[in-house]
MARBA-71732 format. One record per residue: residue in one letter; y, x, z of N, C-alpha, C in turn. Coordinates in steps of 0.1 Angstrom, whole numbers, plus 5000, padded with zeros to 4 digits. Each point is the difference from the previous one (the first is absolute). Example, Ala and Ser with C-alpha at 12.3 -4.5 7.8 and 13.67 -1.06 7.14 Angstrom:
2
A494351325078501249915000501250095000/S501149964993501150095000501149925008/
This chain:
479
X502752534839500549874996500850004987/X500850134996500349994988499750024985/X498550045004499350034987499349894994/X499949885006499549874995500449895007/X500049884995500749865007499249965009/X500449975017499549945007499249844995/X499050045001499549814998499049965012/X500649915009498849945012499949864995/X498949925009499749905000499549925014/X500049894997499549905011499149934996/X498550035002499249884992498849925016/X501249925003499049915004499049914996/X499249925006498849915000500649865004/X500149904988500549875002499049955010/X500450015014498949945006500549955016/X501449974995500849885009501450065001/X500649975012501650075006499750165002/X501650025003499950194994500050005017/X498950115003500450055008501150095008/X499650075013501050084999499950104998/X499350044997499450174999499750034983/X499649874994500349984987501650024995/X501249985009500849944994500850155002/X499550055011500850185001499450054989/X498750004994499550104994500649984986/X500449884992500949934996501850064997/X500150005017501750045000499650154999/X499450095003499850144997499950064986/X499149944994499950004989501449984990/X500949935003501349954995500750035002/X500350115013500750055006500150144992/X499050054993499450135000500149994986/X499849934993500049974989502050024993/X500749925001501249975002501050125003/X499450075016500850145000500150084990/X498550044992499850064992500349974980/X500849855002500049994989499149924992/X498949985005498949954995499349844997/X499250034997499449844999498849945008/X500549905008499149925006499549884994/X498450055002499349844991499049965010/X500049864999499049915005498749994992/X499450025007498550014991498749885011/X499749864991499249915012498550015000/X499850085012498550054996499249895006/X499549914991498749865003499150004993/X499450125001498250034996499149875011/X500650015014499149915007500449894997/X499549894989500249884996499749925013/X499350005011499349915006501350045013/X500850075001501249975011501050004990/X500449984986501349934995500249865008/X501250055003500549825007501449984985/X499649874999501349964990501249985007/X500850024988501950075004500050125010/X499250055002499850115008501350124991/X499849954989500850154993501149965001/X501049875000501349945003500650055008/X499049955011500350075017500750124996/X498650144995500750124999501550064994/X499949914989501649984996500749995008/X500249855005500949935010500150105010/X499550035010499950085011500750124995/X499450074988500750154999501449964992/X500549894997501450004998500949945009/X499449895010500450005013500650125008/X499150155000499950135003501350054995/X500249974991501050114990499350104994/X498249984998499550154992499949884981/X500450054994499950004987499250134995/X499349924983499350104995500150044985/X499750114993500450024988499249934993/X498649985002499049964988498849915012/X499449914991499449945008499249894996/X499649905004499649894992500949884994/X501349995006500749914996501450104994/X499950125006501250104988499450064986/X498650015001499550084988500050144999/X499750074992500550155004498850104987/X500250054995498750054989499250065008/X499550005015498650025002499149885006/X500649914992499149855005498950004993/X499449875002500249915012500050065013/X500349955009500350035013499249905014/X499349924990498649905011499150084994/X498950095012499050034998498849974994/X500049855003499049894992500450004984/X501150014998500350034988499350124992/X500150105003499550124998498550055003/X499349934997498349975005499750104988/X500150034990499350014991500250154998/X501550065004500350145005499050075008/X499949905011499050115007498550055000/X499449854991499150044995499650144994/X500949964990500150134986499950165009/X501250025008500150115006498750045008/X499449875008498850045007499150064993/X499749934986498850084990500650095000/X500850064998500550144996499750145005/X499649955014499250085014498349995001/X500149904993498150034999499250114994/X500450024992499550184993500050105009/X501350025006499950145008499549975014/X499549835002499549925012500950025013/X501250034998501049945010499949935008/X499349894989499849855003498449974995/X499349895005498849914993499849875003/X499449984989499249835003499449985015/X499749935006499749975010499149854997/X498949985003499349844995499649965015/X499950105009499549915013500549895005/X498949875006500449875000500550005015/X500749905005500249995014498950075007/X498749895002498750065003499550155003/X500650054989499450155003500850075008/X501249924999501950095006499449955015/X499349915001500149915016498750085004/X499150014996498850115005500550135006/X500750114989500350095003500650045015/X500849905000501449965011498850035011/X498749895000499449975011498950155004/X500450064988498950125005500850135005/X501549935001500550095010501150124992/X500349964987501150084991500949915004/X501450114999501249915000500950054991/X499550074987500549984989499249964988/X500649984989498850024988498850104997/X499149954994499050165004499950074982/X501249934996499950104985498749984993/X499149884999498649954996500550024983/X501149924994500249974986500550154996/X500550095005500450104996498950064990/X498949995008498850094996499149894988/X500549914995499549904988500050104990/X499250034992500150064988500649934992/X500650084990500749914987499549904993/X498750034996498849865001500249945001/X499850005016499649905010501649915001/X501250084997501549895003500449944983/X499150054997500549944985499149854995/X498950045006499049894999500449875009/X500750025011500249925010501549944992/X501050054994501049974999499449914985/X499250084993500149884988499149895008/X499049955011499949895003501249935007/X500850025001500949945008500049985012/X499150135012500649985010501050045006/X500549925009501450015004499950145008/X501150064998500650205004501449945009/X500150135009501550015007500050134995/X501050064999500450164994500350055015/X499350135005500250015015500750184991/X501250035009500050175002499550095004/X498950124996499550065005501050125006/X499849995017501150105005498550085007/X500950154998499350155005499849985014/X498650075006499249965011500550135013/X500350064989500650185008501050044999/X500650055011501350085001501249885001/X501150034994501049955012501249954984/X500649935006500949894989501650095006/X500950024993501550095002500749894995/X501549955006500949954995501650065004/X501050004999501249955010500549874997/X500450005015501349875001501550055004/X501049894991501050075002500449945014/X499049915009500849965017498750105005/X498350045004499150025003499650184998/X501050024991499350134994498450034993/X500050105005498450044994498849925002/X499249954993498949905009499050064997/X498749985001498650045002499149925002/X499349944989498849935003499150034995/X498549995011498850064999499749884985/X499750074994498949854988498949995001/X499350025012499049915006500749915008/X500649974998500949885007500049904986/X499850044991500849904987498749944997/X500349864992498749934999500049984983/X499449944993499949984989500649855000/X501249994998500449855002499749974985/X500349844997499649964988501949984994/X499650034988501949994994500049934991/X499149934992499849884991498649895005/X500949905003498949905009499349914989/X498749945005499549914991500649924992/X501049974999500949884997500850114989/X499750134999501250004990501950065003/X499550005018501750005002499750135010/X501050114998500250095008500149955017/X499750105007500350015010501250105006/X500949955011501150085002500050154996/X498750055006499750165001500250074983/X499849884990500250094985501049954997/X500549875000501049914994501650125003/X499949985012501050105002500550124998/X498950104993500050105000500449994985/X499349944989500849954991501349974995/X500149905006501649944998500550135006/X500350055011501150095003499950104987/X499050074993499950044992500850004985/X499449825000500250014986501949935003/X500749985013500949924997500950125009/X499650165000501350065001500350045011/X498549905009500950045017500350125007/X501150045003500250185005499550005010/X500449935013499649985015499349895000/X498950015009499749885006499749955014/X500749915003500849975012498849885009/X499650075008498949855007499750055014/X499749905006499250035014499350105001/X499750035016499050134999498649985003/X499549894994498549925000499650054990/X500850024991499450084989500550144997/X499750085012500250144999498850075002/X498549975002498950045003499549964987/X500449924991499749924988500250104989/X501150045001500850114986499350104996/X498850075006499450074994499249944988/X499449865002499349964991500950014985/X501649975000500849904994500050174993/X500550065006500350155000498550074987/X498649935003499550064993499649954987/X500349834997500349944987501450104997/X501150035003501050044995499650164990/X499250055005499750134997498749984988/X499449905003498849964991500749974984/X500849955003501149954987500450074990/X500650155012500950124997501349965002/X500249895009501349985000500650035015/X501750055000500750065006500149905016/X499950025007499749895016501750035002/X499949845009501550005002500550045009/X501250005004500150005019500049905011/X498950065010500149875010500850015012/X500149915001501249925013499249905008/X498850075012499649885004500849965014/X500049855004501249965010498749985012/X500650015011499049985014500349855000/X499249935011499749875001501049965010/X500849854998501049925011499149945008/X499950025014499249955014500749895006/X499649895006500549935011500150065010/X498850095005500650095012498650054994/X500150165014499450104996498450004994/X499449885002498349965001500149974985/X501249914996499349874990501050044991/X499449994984501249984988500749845003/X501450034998500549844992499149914991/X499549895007499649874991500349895004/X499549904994500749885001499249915011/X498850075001499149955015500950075011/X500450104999500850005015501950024995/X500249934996501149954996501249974990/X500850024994500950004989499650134993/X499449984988500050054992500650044985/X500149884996500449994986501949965003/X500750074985501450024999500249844999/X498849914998501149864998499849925015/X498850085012500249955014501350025002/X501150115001501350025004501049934994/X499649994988501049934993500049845004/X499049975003499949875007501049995017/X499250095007500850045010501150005006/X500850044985501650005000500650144998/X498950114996500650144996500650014988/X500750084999501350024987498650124986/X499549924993499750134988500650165000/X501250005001500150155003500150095012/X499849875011499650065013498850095003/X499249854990498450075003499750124992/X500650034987499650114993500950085005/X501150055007500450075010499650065008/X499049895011498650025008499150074994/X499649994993498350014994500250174997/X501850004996499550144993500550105007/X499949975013500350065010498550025005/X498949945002498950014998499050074999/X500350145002499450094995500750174991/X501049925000501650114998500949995008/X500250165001501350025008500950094991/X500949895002501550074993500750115008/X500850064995500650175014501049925003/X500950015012500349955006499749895009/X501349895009499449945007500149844992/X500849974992500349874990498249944996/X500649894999498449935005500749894988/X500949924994500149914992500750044985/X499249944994500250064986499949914988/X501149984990499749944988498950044992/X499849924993498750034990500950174993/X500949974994501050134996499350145006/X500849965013500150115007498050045003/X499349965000498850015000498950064989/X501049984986499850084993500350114998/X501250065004500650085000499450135014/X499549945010499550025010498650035003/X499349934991498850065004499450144999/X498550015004499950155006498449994997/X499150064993498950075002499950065012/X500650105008500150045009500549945013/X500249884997500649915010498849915005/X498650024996499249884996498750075012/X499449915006499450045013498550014996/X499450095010498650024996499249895013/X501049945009499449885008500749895000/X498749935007500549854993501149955010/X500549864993501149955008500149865007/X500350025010499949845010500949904992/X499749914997500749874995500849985013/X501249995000500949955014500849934993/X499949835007500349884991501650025012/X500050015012501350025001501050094995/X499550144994500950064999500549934986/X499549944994500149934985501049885000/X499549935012501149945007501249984999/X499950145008501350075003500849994989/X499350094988500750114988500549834995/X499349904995500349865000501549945003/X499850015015501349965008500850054990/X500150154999501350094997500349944983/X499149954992500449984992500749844997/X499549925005500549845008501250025002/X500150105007501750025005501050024989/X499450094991501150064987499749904985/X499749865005500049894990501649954998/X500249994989500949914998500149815008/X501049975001499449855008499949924991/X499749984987499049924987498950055002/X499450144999499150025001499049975006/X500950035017499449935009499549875004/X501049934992499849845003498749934988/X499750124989499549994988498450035006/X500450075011498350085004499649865012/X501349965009499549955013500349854994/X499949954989499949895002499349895000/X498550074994498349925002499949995013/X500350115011499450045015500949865001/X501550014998500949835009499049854996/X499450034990499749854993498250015006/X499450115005498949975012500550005009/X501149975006500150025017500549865003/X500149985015500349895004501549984997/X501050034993501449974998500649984985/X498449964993499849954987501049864998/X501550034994500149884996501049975008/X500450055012500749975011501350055003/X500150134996500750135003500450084990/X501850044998500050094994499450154996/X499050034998499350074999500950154995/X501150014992500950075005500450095008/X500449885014500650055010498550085006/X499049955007498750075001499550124994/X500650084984500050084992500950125010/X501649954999500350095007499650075013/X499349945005499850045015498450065002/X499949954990498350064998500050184990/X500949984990499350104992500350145010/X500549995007499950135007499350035012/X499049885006499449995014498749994990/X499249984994498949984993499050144992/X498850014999499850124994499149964988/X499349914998499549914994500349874996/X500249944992500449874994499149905006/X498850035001499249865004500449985020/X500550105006500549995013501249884998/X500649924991500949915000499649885007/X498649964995499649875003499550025012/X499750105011500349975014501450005006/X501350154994501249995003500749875002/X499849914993501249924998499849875007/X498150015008499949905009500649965016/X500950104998500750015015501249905002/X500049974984501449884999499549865008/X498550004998499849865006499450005013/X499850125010499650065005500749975014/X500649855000501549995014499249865007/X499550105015499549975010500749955015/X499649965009501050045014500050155003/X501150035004500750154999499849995020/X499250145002499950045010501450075006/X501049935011501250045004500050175000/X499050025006499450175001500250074985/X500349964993500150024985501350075001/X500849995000501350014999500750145010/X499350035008500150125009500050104993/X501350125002500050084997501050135000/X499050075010501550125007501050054988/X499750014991501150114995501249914998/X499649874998501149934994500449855010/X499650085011500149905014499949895001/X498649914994499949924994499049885014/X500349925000499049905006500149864996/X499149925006500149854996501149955002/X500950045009501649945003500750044988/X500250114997500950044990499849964988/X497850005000500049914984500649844998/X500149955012500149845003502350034996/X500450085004501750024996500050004985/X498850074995500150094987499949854989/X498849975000499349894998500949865001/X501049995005501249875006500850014989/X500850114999500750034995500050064981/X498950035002499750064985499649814996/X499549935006500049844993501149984993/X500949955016501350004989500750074991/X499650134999500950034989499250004987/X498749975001499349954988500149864995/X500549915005500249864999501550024993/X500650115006501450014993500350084987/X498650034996500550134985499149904990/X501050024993500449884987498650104985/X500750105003499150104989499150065006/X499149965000498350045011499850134989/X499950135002499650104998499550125005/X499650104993499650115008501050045004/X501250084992501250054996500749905015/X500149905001500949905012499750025010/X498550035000499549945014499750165008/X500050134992500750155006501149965004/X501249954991501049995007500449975014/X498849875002500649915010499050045011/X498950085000499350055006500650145009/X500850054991500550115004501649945009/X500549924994501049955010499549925013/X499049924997499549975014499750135011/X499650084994499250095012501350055006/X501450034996500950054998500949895011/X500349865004500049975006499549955009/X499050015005499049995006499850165011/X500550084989500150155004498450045007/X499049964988499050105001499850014989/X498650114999499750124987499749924993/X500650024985499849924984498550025005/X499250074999498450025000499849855007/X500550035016498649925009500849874996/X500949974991500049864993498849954987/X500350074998498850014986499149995005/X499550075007498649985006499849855009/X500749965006499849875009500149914988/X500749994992499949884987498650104992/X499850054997498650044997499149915005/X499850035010498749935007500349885004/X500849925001500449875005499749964983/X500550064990499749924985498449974998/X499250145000499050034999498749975013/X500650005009498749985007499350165006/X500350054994499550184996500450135003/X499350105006500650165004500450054991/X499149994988500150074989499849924988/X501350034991500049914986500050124990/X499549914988501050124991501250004995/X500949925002501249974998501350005016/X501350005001500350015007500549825005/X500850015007500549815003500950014989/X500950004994500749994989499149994987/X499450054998498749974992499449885002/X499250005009499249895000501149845003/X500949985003501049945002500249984987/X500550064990500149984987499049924989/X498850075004498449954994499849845006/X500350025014499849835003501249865001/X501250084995501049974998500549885014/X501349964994501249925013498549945012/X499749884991499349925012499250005009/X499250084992498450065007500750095008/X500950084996500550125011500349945011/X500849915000501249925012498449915006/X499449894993498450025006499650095011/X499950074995498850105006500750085012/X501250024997501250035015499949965010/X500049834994500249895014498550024999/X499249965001498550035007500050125011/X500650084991499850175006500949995014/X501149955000500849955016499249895003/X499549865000499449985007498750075010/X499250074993499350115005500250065009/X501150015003500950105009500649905011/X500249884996500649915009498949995014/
């Protein structure tokens, strides 16, 4: 690492929201990049014009600064090995591909669909190397008529392809496995298999950081790199994120993309917290980590040779924990779309509902069911109110419930702060447990076993009248 500058990249395919297996390979790259000092570039690979979706490339912005991953060079930073849109750079790859035709690396290729769709049906299932064997004649005559060529790689039929990985180790592939893919398409525009092998080249990449869909692939990339004479980088390929053991993460079987969660109500550095947990294990048992600390932390050796179950609760979880250590602007800054979809739009200090939520909730979009319990006051089953530890029954709620009236009719400054007070001196005269008071005005306010707030809370939220309301109903009930 000290003999030359770390340089990685992220070159996705504008071709909608970031995934999530996109967005680790992403935070890896960034991560790796950063420990070492180095520079992370975005590079947008849209050779396949026909799946560009427009603003597609915004998204990638937006999302990866949502993230907290920033980059050194790119299409909107610049950087002297631009341009940095592939489509831009059409005319690079060309040039390089002729470059391979002499020592036939590479060749013309003129076969029409037709003959590609024959072959298929006579039972090959790769190219049969037909244009290889064109005489120079015969491709020169066809190129000055203008028929249309794809530039296909000619890969070796014998013996065995060598790599390492720095997560995989040693690999091995037979090259009768390898096909003659095409790396400059009719149109003029590379395809991923050369485009890439290029750019990383010509733009410096040291490592390169990707799934392991393309680790059976590398030998090809591996033998443009040597065709060149140029030095191969190091690879880092990542294992795939599963919904469960059968199936990768997609958006057919469920939340896929970093802006599903964010919709949801997950925190941006929750999820990149998650994700990069994903497939890395840090030493020890600490499981939540700043973007910081994650730079500092990561591990080549920390990085798994199997894949990893997407677990939306433990994400959850890691969620909750960070919900909790919000400031209360923050919190009121994150939960306050969810108040203005829920039913207490307009009605309710939304506030008081802040406090009592940000620590019972693990996700933000859970608000707009929380907060429906305010309206949620039914006839109260007398059976409600029973309860050994705090020697509780419909008699004592019907004393509890008398008496807590009046003294609500008598407090001038309706508060949280007051109504502890007077809660705790009631039980006190009365001479039973502060608790099984709380609890009997709990459920006589609410209707409910379980709130997320306590009776001083929701007393507060529904303030003097509705409280004293909802009392007398709650004793007649009882009557």
């Amino acid at each position: 690492m000290d003999k030359f500058k770390v340089r990685t990249r992220f070159a996705p395919s504008p071709t909608g929201f970031m995934h999530v297996g996109n967005l680790r390979s992403a935070l890896y790259a960034y991560l790796f990049a950063k420990q070492n000092n180095g520079s992370f570039i975005l590079r947008i690979e849209d050779t396949d014009l026909n799946r560009f979706v427009p603003g597609a490339i915004d998204v990638i912005y937006s999302t990866l600064e949502q993230a907290g991953i920033t980059f050194d060079e790119g299409p909107h930073e610049g950087g002297e090995f631009g341009p940095y849109i592939q489509s831009e750079r059409k005319e690079i790859y060309l040039e390089y591909a002729k470059k391979l035709i002499p020592t036939k690396d590479v060749y013309y290729c003129f076969c029409d669909k037709e003959r590609l769709a024959k072959i298929k049906e006579e039972g090959h299932t790769k190219y049969d190397k037909h244009c290889l064997h064109l005489s120079k004649e015969e491709v020169e005559a066809k190129l000055a008529s203008g028929a249309p060529y794809v530039i296909r790689q000619n890969m070796p039929t014998e013996g065995v392809s060598e790599f390492d990985d720095l997560v995989f180790g040693h690999i091995t592939i037979n090259n009768d496995e390898l096909e003659d893919h095409v790396l400059i398409k009719s149109d003029g525009m590379p395809t991923y298999n050369f485009a890439n092998v290029i750019d990383d080249h010509l733009m410096n990449i040291t490592h390169v950081i990707r799934g392991n869909e393309y680790l059976s692939s590398t030998p090809k990339y591996n033998l443009l790199y040597k065709a060149f004479g140029w030095d191969l980088p190091y690879y880092m390929h990542l294992t795939p994120i599963m919904k469960d053991e059968r199936r990768k993460l997609s958006k057919r079987h469920g939340d896929a993309y970093f802006g599903d969660f964010i919709e949801k109500g997950y925190l941006p550095e929750a999820i990149i917290n998650y994700i990069a947990l994903l497939g890395w294990s840090p030493k020890g048992e600490e499981e939540k980590f700043t973007m910081a600390e994650l730079i500092e932390r990561f591990s080549i050796s920390g990085l798994s040779k199997s894949p990893s179950i997407f677990d939306e609760n433990k994400m959850r979880w890691l969620n909750g924990e960070y919900i909790k250590e919000l400031s209360f602007e923050d919190f009121m800054e994150y939960s306050t779309p969810y108040f203005e979809k829920s039913t207490i739009k307009g009605r309710f200090d939304y506030n008081k509902f802040a406090k009592i939520l940000q620590s019972r909730i693990e996700i933000f979009s859970e608000i707009i069911d929380k907060v429906t319990f305010i309206d949620d006051f039914n006839k109260i089953d007398p059976a409600m109110y029973d309860h050994k530890k705090f020697k509780l029954d419909a008699g004592v709620a019907k004393t509890v419930i008398t008496e807590a009236i009046n003294r609500f009719e008598a407090l001038t400054d309706f508060n949280e702060d007051n109504l502890h007070e007077l809660i705790k001196q009631l039980a006190a005269d009365l001479e039973l447990k502060a608790g099984g008071v709380y609890t009997v005005l709990r459920i006589a306010l609410s209707s409910q076993s379980v709130t997320p707030g306590g009776s001083t809370e929701i007393a507060d939220i529904l303030g003097k009248d509705e409280s004293l309301r909802r009392l007398k109903l709650s004793l007649d009930w009882l009557s």
